[in-house]
N, CA, C and O of each residue as an XYZ file, in Angstrom:
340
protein
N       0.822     -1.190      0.000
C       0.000      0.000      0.000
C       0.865      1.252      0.000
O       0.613      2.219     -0.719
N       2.203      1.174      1.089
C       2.953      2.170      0.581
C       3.335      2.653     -0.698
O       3.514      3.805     -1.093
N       3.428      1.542     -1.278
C       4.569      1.791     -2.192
C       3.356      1.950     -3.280
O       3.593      2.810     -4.128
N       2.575      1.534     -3.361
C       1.105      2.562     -4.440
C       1.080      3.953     -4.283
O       0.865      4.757     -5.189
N       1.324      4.237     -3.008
C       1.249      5.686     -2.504
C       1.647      6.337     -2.977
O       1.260      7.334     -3.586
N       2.832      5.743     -2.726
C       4.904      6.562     -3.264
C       4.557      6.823     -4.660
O       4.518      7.978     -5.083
N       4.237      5.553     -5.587
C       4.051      5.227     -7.100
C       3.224      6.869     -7.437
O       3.719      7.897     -7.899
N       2.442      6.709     -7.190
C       0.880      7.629     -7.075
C       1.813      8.998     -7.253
O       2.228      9.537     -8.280
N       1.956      9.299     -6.050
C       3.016     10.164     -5.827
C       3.723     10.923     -6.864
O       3.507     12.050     -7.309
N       5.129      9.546     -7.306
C       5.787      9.659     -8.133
C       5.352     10.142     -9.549
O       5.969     10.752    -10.423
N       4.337      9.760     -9.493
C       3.470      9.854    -10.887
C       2.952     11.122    -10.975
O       3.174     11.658    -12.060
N       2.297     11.811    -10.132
C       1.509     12.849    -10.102
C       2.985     14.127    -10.181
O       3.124     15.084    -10.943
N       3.884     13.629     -9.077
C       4.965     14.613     -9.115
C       5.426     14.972    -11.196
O       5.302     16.048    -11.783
N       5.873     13.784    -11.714
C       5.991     13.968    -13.313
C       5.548     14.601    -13.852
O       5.902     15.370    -14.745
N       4.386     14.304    -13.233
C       2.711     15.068    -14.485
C       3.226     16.695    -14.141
O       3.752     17.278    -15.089
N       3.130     17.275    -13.139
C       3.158     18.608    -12.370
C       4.432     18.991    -13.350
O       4.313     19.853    -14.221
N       5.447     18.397    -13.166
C       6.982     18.707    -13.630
C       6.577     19.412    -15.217
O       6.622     20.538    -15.713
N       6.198     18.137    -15.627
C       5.978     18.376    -17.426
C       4.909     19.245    -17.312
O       5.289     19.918    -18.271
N       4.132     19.681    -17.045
C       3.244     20.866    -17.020
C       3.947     21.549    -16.708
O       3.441     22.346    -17.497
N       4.986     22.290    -16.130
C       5.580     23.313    -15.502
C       6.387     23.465    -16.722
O       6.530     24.664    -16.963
N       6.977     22.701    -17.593
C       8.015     22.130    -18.092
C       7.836     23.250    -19.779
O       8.646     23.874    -20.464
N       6.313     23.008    -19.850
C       5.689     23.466    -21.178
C       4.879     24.916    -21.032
O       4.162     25.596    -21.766
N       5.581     25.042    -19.183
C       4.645     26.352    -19.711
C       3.419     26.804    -18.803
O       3.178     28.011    -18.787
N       2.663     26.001    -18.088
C       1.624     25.679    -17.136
C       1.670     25.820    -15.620
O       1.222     24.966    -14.855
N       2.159     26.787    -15.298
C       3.145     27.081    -13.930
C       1.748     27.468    -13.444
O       1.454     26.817    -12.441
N       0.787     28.324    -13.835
C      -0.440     28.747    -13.326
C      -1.544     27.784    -12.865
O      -2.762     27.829    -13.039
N      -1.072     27.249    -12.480
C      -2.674     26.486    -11.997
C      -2.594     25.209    -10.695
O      -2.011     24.126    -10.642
N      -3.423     25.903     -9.801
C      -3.914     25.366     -9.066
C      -3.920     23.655     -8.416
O      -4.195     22.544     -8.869
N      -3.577     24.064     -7.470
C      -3.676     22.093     -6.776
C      -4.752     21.121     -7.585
O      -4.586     20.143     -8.314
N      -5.771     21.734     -7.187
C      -7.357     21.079     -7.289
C      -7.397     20.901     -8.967
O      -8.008     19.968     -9.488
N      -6.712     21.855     -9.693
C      -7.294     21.712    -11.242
C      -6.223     20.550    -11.713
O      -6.514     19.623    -12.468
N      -4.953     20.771    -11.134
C      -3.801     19.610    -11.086
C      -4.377     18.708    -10.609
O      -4.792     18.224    -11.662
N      -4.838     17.922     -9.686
C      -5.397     16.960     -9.448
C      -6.449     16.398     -9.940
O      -6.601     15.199     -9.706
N      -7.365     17.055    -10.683
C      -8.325     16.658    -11.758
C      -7.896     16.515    -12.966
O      -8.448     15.706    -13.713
N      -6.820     17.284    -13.386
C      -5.968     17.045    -14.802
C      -5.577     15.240    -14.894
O      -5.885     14.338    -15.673
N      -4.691     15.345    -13.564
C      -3.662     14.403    -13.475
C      -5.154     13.150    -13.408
O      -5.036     12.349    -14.335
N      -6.044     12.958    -12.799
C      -7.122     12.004    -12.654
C      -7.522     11.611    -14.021
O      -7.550     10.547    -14.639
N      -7.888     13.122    -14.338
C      -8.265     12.237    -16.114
C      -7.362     11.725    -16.778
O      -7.578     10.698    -17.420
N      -5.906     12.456    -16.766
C      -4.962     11.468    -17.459
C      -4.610     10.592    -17.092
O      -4.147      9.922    -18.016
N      -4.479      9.749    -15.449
C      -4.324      8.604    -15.346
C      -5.555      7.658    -16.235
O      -5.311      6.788    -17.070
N      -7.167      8.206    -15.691
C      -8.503      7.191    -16.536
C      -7.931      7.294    -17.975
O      -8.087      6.132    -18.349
N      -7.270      8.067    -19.196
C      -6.872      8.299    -20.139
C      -5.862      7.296    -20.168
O      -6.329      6.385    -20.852
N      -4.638      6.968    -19.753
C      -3.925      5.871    -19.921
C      -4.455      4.629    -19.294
O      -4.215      3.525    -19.782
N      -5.085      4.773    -18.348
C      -5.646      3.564    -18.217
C      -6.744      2.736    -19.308
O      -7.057      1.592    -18.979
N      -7.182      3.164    -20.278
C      -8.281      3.097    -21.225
C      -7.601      3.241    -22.284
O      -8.300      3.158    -23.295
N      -5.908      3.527    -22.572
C      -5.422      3.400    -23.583
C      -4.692      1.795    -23.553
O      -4.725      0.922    -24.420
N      -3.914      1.797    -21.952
C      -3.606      0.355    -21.673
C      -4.519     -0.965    -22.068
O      -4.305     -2.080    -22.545
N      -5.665     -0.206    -21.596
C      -6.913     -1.569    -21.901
C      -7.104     -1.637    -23.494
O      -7.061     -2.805    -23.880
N      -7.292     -0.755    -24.470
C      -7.717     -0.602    -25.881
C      -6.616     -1.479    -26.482
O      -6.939     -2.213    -27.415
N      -5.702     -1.481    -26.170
C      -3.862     -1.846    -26.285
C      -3.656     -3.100    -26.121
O      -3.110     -3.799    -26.974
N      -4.071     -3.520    -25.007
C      -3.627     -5.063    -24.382
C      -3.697     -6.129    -25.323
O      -2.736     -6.896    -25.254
N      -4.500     -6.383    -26.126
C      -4.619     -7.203    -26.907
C      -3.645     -7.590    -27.902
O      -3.042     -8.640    -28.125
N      -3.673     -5.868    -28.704
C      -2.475     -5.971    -29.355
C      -1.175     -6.307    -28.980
O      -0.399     -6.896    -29.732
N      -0.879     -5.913    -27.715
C       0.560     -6.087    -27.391
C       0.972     -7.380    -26.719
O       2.150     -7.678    -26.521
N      -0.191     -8.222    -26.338
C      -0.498     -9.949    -26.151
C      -0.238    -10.490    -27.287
O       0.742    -11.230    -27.370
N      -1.141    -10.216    -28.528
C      -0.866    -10.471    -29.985
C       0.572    -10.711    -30.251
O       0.903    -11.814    -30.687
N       1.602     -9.647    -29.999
C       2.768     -9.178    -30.566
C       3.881    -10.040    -29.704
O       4.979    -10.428    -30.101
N       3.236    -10.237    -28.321
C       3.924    -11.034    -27.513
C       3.929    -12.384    -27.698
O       4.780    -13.057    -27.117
N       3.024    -12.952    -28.495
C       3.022    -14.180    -29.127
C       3.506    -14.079    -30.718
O       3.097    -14.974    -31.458
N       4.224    -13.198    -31.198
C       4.777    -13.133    -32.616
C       3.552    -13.379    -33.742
O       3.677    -14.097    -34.733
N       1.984    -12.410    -33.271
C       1.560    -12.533    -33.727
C       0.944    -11.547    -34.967
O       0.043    -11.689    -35.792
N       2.035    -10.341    -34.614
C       1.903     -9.688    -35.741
C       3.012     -9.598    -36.633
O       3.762    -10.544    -36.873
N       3.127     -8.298    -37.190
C       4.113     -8.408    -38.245
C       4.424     -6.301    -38.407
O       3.634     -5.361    -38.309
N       5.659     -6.349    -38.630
C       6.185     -4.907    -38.492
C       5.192     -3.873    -39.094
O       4.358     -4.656    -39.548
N       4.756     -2.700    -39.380
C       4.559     -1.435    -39.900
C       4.922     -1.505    -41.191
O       6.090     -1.138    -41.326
N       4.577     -1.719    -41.864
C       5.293     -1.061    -43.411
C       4.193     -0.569    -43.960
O       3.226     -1.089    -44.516
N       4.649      1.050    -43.593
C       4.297      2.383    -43.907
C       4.501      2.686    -45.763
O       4.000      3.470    -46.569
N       4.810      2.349    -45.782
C       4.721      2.159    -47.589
C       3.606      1.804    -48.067
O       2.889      2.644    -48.610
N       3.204      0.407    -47.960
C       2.243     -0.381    -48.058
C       1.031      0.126    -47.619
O       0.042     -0.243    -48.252
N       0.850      0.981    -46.566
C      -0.300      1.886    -45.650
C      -0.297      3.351    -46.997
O      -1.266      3.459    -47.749
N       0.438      3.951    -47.055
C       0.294      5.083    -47.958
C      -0.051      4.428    -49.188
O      -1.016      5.061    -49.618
N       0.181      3.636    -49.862
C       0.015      3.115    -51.182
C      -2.232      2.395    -50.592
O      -3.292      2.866    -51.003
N      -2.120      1.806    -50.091
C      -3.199      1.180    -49.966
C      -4.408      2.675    -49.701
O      -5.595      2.677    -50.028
N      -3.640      3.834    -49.026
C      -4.755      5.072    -48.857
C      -4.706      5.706    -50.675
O      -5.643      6.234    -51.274
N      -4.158      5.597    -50.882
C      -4.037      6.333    -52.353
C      -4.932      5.720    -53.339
O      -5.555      6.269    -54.248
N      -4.867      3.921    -52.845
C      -5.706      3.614    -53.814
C      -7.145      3.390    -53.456
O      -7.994      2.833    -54.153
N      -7.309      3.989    -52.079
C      -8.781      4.154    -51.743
C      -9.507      5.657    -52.261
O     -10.727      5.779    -52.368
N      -8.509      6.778    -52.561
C      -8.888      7.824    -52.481
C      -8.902      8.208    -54.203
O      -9.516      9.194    -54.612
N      -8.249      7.418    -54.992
C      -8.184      6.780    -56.494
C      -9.818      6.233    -56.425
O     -10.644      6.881    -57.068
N     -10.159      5.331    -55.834
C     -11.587      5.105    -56.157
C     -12.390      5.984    -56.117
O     -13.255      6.108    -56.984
N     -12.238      6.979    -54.841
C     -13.472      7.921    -54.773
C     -13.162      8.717    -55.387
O     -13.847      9.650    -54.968
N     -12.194      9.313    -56.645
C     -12.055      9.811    -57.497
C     -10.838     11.224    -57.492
O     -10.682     12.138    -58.301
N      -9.985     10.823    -55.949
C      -9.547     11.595    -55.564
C      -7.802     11.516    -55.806
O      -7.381     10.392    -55.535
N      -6.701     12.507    -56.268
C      -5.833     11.700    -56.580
C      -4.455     13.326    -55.811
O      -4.785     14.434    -55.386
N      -3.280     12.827    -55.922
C      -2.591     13.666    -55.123
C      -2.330     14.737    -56.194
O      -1.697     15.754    -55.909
């Protein structure tokens, strides 16, 4: 339980840092602590959307990015709807 605390802590201290970091020196405990809340529910709901995939990948069940193949395949969707670069 401590060491959730500490974690918690540690975590919230980051968040504060990098807000300060970019600029955000103005604001408040309470609005910091509601920031930092939604962005933990925000990674937490990105972790969950995620898991699968990265189970997938952990069983060598995908296969790399090739970003080539992704731009070529949008071109020839946007070629159908009559649209071209």
């Amino acid at each position: 339980m401590a060491t959730d605390l500490q974690n918690d802590f540690q975590d919230f201290e980051r968040f504060i840092c990098d807000k300060m970091h970019v600029g955000e020196s103005a604001i408040s405990l309470e609005q910091a602590l509601e920031e930092f809340r939604a962005y933990q529910r925000d990674l937490e709901r990105f972790k969950n959307d995620t898991r699968q995939s990265f189970e997938e990948s952990a069983r060598g069940e995908s296969t790399p990015l090739d970003i080539d193949d992704v731009v070529e395949r949008g071109r020839q969707r946007l070629a159908q709807k009559g649209i071209s670069d």
